[in-house]
VONUDO-34955 format. One record per residue (C-alpha): residue number from 0; x, y, z. Coordinates in Angstrom, 1 decimal, m for minus. Last residue first. Layout:
! residues N
> seq, xx, yy, zz
> NUM, X, Y, Z
...
//
This chain:
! residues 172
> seq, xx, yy, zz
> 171, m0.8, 19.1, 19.2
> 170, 0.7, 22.4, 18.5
> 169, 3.0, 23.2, 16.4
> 168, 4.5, 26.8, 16.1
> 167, 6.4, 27.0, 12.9
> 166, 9.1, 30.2, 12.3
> 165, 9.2, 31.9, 9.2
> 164, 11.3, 34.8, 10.2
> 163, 8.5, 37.5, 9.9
> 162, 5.0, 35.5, 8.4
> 161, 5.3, 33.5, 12.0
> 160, 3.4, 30.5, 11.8
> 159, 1.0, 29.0, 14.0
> 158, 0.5, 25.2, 13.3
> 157, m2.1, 22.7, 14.4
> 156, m4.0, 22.8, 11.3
> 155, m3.2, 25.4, 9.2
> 154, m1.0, 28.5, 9.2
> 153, m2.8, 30.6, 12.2
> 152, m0.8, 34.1, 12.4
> 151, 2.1, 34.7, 14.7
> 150, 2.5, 38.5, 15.7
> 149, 6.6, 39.1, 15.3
> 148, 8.9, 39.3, 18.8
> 147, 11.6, 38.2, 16.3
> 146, 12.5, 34.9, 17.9
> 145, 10.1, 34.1, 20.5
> 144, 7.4, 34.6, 18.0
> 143, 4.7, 36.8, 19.8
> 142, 0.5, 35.6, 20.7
> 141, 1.9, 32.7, 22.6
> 140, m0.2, 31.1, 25.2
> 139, m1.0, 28.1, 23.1
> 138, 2.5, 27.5, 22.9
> 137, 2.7, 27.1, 26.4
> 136, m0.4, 24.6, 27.0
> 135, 1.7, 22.8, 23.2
> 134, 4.7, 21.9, 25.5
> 133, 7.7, 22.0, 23.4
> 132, 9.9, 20.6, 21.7
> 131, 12.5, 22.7, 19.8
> 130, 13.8, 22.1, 16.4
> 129, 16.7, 24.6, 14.6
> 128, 18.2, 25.4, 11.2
> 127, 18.4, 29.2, 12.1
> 126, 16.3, 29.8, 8.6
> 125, 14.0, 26.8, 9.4
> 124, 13.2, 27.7, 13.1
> 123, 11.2, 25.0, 14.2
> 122, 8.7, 24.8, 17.2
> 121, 7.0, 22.3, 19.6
> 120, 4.7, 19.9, 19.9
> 119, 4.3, 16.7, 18.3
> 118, 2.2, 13.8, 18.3
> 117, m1.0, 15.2, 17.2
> 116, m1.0, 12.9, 14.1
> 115, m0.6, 16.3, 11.4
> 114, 1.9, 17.5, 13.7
> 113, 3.8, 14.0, 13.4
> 112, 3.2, 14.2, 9.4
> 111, 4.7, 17.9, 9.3
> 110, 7.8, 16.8, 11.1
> 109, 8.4, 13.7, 8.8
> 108, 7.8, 15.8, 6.1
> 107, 10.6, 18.6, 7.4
> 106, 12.6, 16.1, 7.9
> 105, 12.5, 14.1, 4.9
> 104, 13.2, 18.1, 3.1
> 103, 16.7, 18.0, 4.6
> 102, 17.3, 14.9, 3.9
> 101, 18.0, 11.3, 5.7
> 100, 20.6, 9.4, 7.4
> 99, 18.9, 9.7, 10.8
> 98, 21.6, 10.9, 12.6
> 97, 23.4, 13.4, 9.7
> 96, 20.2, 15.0, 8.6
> 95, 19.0, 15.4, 12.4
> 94, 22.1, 17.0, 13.1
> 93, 21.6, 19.6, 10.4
> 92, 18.3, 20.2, 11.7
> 91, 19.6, 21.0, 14.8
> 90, 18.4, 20.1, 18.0
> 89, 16.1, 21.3, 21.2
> 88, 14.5, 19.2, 24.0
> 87, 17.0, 16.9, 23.8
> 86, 14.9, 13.4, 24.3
> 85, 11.8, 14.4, 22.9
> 84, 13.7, 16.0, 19.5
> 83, 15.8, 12.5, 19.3
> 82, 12.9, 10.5, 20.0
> 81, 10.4, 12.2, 17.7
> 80, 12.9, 11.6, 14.6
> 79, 13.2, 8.6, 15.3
> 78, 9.6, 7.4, 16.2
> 77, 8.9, 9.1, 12.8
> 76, 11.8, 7.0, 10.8
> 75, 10.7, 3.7, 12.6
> 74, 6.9, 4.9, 11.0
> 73, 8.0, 5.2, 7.6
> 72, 9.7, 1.8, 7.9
> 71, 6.6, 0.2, 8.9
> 70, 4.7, 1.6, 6.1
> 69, 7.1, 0.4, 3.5
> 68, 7.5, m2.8, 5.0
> 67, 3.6, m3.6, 5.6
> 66, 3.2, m2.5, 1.6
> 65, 5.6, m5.1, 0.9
> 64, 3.9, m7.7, 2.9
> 63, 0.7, m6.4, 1.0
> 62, 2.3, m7.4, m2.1
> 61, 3.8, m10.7, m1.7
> 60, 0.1, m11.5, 0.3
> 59, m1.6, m10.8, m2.5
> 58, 1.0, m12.5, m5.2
> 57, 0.3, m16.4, m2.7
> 56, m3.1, m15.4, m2.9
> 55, m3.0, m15.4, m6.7
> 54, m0.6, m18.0, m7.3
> 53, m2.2, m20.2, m4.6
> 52, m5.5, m19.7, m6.4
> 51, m3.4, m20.4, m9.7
> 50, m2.0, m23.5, m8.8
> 49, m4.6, m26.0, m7.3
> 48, m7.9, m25.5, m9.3
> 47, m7.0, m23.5, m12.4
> 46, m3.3, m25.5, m12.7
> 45, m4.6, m29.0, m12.1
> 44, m7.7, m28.4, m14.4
> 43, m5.9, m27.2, m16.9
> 42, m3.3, m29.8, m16.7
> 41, m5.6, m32.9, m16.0
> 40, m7.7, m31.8, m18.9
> 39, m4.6, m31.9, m21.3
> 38, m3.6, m35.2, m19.7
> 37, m7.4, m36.6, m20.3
> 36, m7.6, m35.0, m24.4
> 35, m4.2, m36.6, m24.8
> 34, m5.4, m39.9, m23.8
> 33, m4.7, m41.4, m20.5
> 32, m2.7, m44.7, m19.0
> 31, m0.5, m44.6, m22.8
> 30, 2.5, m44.5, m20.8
> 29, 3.8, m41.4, m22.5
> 28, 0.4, m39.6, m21.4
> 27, 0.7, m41.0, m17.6
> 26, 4.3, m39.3, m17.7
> 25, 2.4, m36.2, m19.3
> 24, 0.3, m35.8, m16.6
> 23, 2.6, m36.4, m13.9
> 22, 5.1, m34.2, m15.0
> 21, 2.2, m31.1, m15.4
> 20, 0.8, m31.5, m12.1
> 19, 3.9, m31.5, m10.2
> 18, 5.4, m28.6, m12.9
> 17, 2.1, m26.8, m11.3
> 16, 2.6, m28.4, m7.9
> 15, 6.2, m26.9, m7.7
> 14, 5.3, m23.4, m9.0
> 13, 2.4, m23.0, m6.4
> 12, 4.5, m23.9, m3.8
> 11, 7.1, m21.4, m4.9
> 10, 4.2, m18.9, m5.3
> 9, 2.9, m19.6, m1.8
> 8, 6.6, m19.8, m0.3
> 7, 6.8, m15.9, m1.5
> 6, 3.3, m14.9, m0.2
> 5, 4.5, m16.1, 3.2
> 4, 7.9, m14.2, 3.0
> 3, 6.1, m10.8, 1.9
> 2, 3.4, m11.7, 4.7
> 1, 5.6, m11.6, 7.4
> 0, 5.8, m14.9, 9.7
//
């Protein structure tokens, strides 16, 4: 069971023994069984030492259920994104806009982010709007982009850019 849903029944628990807690007290109060000092006591103490811990844990779990989501979607769209590129060898940007239902600039962070894991090799064109994988033992061997026959330059961490036509070399 996710922890969004979990966290979820926790508050609607939590909700049901606090207006629990709360009926019963006052139906003892209307019967004259406790004082009003006992039912107010009964409250409190119902609702600090049965409710609001489930409250609380139930509103943690909500959260990190939601942060689980997030994360989980974020990697779906970089197994996506790798899967297409993987499986062609080369596509478009364009077509990887229109598949994965996303932008442009999603792409290019999704792209960035895999480099940045080590799970990607290969290189983009930006201005021709195209993605090649690659093996990174034959990108190593480049000292020349393949498209302008420019010298490539180191552009960070496991990418070699060229500063001609703005091609990225990743290498894993």
């Amino acid at each position: 069971m996710s922890g969004k849903i979990l966290g979820a029944l926790l508050i609607a628990g939590g909700i049901i023994v606090g207006i629990i807690i709360t009926g019963l007290m006052l139906v003892y109060r209307s019967e004259n069984s406790l004082s009003a000092g006992a039912a107010t006591l009964g409250i409190v103490l119902g609702l600090l030492v049965l409710v609001l811990p489930q409250l609380g844990i139930g509103a943690f779990l909500f959260w990190r259920g939601s942060q689980e989501a997030v994360a989980e979607a974020a990697a779906s769209k970089q197994r996506e994104l790798l899967n297409i590129v993987k499986t062609r060898g080369q596509v478009a940007i364009s077509d990887l806009v229109i598949e994965m239902k996303s932008s442009r600039d999603e792409v290019k962070r999704l792209l960035h982010e895999l480099v940045g894991m080590g799970l990607f090799s290969g290189y983009v064109n930006w201005d021709e709007g195209m993605l090649y994988s690659r093996q990174a033992s034959e990108l190593r061997q480049l000292s020349h982009c393949e498209h302008c026959n420019g010298q490539l330059e180191l552009a960070g961490k496991g990418v070699i850019r060229c500063p001609y036509c703005g091609t990225e070399y990743f290498l894993d």
